[in-house]
C-alpha positions in Angstrom: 0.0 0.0 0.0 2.9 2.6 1.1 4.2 1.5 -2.4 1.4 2.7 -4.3 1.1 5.8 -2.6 4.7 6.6 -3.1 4.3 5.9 -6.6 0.8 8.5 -7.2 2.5 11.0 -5.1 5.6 10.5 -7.4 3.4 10.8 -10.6 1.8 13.7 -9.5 4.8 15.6 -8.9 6.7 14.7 -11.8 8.5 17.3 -13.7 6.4 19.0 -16.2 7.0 18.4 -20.2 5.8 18.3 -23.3 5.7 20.3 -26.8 5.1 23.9 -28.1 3.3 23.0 -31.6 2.5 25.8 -34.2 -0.7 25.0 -35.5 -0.4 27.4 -38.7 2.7 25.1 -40.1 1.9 22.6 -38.5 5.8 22.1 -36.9 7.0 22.3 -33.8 7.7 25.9 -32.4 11.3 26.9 -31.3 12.4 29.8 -28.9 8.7 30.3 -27.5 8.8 31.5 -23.7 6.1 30.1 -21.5 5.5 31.1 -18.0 3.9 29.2 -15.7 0.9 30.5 -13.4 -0.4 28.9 -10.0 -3.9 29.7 -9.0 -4.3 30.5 -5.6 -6.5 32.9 -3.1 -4.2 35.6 -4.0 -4.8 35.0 -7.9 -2.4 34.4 -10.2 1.2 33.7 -9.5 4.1 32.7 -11.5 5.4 29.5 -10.6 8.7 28.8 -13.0 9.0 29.9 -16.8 10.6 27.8 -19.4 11.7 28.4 -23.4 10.8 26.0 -26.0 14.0 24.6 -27.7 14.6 23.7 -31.3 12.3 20.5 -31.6 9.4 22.8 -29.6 10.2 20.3 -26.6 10.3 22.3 -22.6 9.9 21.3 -19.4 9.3 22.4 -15.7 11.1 21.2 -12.7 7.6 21.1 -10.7 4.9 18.7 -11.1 1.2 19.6 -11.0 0.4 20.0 -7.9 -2.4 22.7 -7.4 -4.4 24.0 -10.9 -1.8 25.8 -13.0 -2.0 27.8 -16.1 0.6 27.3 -18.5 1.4 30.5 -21.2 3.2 30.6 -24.5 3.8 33.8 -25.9 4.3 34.1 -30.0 4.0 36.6 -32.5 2.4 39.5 -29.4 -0.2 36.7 -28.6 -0.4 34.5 -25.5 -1.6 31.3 -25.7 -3.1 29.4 -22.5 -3.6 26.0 -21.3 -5.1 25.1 -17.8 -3.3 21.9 -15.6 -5.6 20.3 -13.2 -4.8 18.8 -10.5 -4.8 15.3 -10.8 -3.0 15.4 -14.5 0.3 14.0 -14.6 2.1 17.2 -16.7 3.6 14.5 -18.9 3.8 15.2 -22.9 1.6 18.5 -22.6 1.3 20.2 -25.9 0.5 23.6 -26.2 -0.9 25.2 -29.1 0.4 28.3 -31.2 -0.6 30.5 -34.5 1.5 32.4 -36.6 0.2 36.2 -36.4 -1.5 38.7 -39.4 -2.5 42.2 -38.6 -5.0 41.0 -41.4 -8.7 39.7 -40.4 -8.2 36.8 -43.4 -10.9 34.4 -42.5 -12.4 36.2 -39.0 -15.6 37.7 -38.9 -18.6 38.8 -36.3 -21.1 36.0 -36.4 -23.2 37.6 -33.8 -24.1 40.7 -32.3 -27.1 40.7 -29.4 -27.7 43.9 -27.6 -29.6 43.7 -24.4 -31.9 47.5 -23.6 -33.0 47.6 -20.6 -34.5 50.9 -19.6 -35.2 51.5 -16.0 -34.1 53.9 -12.8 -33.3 56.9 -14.8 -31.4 54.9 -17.2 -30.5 52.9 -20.2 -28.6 49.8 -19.7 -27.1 48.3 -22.9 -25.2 45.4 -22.8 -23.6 44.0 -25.9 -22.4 40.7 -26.8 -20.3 40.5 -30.4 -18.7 37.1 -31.0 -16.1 37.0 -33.8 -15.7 33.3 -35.5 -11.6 32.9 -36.9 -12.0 30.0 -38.7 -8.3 30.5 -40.6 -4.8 29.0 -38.9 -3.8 32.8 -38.2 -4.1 34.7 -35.2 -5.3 38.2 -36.1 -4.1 41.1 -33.6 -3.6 44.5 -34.9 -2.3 46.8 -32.2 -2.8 50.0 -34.5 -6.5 49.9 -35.2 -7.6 47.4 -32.6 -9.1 44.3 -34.0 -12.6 45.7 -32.7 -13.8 49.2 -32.9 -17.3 50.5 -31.8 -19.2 53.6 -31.7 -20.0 55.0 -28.0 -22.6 58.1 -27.3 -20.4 60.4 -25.4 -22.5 60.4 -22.6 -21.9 56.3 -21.9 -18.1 56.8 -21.7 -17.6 57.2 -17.9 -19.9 53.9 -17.4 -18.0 51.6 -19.9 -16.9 48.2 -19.0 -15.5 45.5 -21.4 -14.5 42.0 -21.1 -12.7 40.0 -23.7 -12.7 36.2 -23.6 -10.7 34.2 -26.8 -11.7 30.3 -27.0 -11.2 28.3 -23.6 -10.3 31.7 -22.0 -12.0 33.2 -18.7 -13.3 36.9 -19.3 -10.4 39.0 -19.2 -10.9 43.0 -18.1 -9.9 45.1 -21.2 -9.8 49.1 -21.6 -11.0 50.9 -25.1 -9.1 53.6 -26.4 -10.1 56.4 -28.6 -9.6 55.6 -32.7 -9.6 59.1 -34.0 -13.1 60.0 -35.1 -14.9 61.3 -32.8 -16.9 58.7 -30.3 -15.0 55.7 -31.6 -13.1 53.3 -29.8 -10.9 50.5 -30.4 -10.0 47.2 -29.0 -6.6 45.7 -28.7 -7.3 42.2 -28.5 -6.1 38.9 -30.3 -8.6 37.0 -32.2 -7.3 33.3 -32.5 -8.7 30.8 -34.7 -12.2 29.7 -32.8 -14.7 31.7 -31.3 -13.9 35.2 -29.2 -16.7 37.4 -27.4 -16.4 40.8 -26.5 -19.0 41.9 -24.0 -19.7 45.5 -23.5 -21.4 46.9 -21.0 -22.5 50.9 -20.5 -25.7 53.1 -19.9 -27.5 56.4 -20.9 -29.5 58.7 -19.0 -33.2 57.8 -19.6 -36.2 58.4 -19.1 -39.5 57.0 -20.7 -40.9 57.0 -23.5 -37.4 58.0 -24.4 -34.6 57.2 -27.1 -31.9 55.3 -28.2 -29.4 56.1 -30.7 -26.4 54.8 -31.9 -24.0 53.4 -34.8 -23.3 49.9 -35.9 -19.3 50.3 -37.6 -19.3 46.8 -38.9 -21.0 45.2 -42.0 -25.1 44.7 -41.0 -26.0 43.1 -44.3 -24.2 39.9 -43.5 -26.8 37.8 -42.3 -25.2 35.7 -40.0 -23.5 38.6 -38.0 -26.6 40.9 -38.6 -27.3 42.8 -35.0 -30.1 41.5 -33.0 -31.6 43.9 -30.1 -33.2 42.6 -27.0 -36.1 44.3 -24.7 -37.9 43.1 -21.3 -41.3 42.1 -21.8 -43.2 45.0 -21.9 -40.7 47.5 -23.5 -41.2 48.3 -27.0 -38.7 49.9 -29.4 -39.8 51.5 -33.2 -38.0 53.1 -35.5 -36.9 53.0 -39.1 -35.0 49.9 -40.3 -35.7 47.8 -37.1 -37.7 44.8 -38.0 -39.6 42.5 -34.7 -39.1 39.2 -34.7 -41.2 38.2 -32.2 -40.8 36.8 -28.6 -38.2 34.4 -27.6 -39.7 31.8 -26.2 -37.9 31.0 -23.0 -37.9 34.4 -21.3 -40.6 36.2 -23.3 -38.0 38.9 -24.1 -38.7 41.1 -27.4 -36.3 40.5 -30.6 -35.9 42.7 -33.7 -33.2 42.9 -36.3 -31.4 46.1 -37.0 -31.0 46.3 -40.8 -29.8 49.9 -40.6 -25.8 51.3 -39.3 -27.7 54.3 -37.9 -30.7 54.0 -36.1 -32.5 56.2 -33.6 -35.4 54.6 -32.3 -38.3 55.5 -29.6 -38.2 53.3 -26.5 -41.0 52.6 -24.5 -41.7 50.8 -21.1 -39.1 49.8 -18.1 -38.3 46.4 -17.5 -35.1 43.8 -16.6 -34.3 40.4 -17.9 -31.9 39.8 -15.1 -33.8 37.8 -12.9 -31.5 35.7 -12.5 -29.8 38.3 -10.1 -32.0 36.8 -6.9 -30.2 33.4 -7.4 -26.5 34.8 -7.8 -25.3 31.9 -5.5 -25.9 29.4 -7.9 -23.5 31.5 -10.7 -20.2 29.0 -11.5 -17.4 30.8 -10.1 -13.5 29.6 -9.4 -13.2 28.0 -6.5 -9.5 29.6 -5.4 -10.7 33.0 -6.4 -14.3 34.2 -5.3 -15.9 36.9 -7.2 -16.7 39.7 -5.6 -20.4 41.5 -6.3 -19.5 44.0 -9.4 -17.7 40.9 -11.2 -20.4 38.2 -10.8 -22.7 40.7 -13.1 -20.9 39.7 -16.0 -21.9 36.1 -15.1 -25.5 37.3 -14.8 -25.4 39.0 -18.0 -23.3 36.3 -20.0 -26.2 33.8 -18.5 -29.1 35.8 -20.0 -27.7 36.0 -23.5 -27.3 32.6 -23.6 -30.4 31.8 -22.7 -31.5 34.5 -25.8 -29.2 32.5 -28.0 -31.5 29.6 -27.8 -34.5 31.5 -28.8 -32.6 33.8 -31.7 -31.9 30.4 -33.5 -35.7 29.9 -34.4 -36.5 33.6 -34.2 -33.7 33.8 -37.0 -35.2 31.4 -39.1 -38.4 33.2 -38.5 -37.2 36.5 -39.9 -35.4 34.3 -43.2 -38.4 32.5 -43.8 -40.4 36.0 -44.0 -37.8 37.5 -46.1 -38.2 34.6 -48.6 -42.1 34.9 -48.7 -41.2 38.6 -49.4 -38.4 37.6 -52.3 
C-alpha cells in the first residue's frame, strides 16, 4: 500500500514536459517563452518559466500539484492552457498560431444587444462574438481588431470584457480611434470563437430614445445585430424589423438592418432575474468573485439563454424574407 502511494504522489509531482506545436505550419515551435501561473487565493502567481528549444520540446522542474495555467507567448499573442490537479504534466502540448495584422478568415457571427430601460437609465449590454475559422491569429495593435461607436455620454460607465476560445473573461480598456466617439480594442482573435461583451448606460427616461451606430457590415446575415427588450418594453423606429418573442424568457427580438438607427423606447423592464439566485453563478473555486464581477456572469447567462430562442427567431425573420423575395 505505502508503495502505491509513493508511486501516485511521485506521478503527481513529476517534472512538467511536453511540446510547443505551431498549428499554422503545423511544426514544432522553437524559442517560444512560457510562463507558468499557479492559481491560488491571492490570484495568479508565476510558478517557473521555461523556453521552447529547437524540436518545440520544454519542461518544468515542478509537477502539478495545485491548478496551473501554463502560457506561451508568439507573435504579441499568448496562448493558454489550464493543468488540473490530478493530471500528470507529462507530454503537454500547447498550441500556437503564426500572427497577421490582417482579419483573413475572421468575422462577427453575432451581435445581441440587451436595452433595458429603468431607474433613470438605459442599460445596454452588448455581446459581439467573432468566428476565426483561418490558422492565423489576427491582432492588430494599430487599429484594434474591434472598434465601436459610444454616445459620449456612456463613456464614464463603460466596462469591457474579452474572452478568446477556452479563456476566462479577461478585463480590457477601449481607447479612442480618432473620429470622434469611436473606440478600439486591442485584443487577439485566434482561430475559434472570441466574445467581446460591452457593458455601459444612458441617461433615460421614458418614453425615451436610443441612438447609436453599428461600424461593422449589418448586411451579412449571420452577423446581422439583433436587439433585445424586457417584456413590456417596445422599441420603433426605421430599419428595425420585430421578430417576435423568444420563447424562454418572453423577451422582445428585432433585427437592425440599418448602421444608424434612432429609435423610440417605450416601457421599463429587466431580464436579469437571475440576479435573486446569484449563488448558484459557477465561479473559481480559489478566487471568489466579488459582487461588481459576478454581473458579467449574470449577464453572459441571459444572452445565452437568448441565444437559444434567436436560432428559431432567426429562421423566422429568413423565412419571411423569402415569402417577401
Amino acid at each position: 500500500m505505502r508503495i502505491l502511494l509513493w508511486l501516485a504522489c511521485a506521478t503527481t509531482l513529476a517534472a512538467i514536459d511536453g511540446t510547443v506545436v505551431n498549428r499554422t505550419t503545423g511544426k514544432p515551435a522553437a524559442d517560444v517563452p512560457l510562463l507558468l501561473m499557479r492559481l491560488g487565493d491571492g490570484g495568479m502567481m508565476p510558478a517557473g518559466n521555461a523556453r521552447s528549444g529547437a524540436d518545440g520540446k520544454f519542461e518544468f522542474a515542478q509537477g502539478v500539484d495545485g491548478p496551473l495555467l501554463l502560457q506561451a507567448v508568439s507573435g504579441g499573442v499568448t496562448y493558454n492552457k489550464m493543468l488540473r490537479p490530478g493530471e500528470t504534466g507529462k507530454g503537454v502540448e500547447i498550441e500556437v498560431f503564426d500572427t497577421s495584422r490582417q482579419p483573413g478568415d475572421t468575422k462577427i457571427v453575432q451581435h445581441m444587444m440587451l436595452v433595458e430601460p429603468g431607474d433613470g437609465k438605459l442599460a445596454i449590454n452588448e455581446s459581439i462574438i467573432f468566428r476565426n475559422g483561418g490558422k492565423t491569429s489576427y491582432l492588430d495593435p494599430v487599429n484594434g481588431t474591434y472598434r465601436f461607436y459610444l454616445a459620449p455620454e456612456a463613456k464614464e460607465s463603460l466596462s469591457v470584457r474579452v474572452s478568446g476560445p477556452s479563456n476566462m473573461p479577461l478585463k480590457k480598456e477601449a481607447e479612442p480611434a480618432g473620429p470622434a466617439n469611436v473606440y478600439k480594442i486591442d485584443f487577439a482573435i485566434r482561430p475559434g470563437e472570441t466574445r467581446f461583451d460591452l457593458q455601459y448606460s444612458l441617461p433615460f427616461t421614458s418614453p425615451g430614445k436610443f441612438k447609436g451606430r453599428i461600424l461593422h457590415p449589418i448586411n451579412d446575415k449571420e452577423g446581422q445585430t439583433r436587439l433585445v427588450t424586457p417584456s413590456g418594453v417596445k422599441l420603433t423606429g426605421a430599419g428595425l424589423e420585430d421578430l417576435g418573442a423568444e420563447p424562454q424568457t418572453q423577451a422582445e427580438v428585432y433585427a437592425l438592418t440599418k448602421a444608424d438607427f434612432d429609435l423610440d423606447v417605450t416601457g421599463t423592464g429587466s431580464l436579469r432575474a437571475l440576479e435573486a439566485d446569484e449563488a448558484a453563478m459557477p465561479e473559481p473555486q480559489a478566487i471568489p468573485a466579488k459582487l461588481s464581477e459576478r454581473q458579467w456572469w449574470i449577464v453572459g447567462l441571459t444572452m445565452l439563454a437568448l441565444a437559444i430562442g434567436f436560432v428559431y427567431l432567426w429562421g423566422k425573420g429568413t423565412s419571411h424574407e423569402r415569402a417577401q423575395g
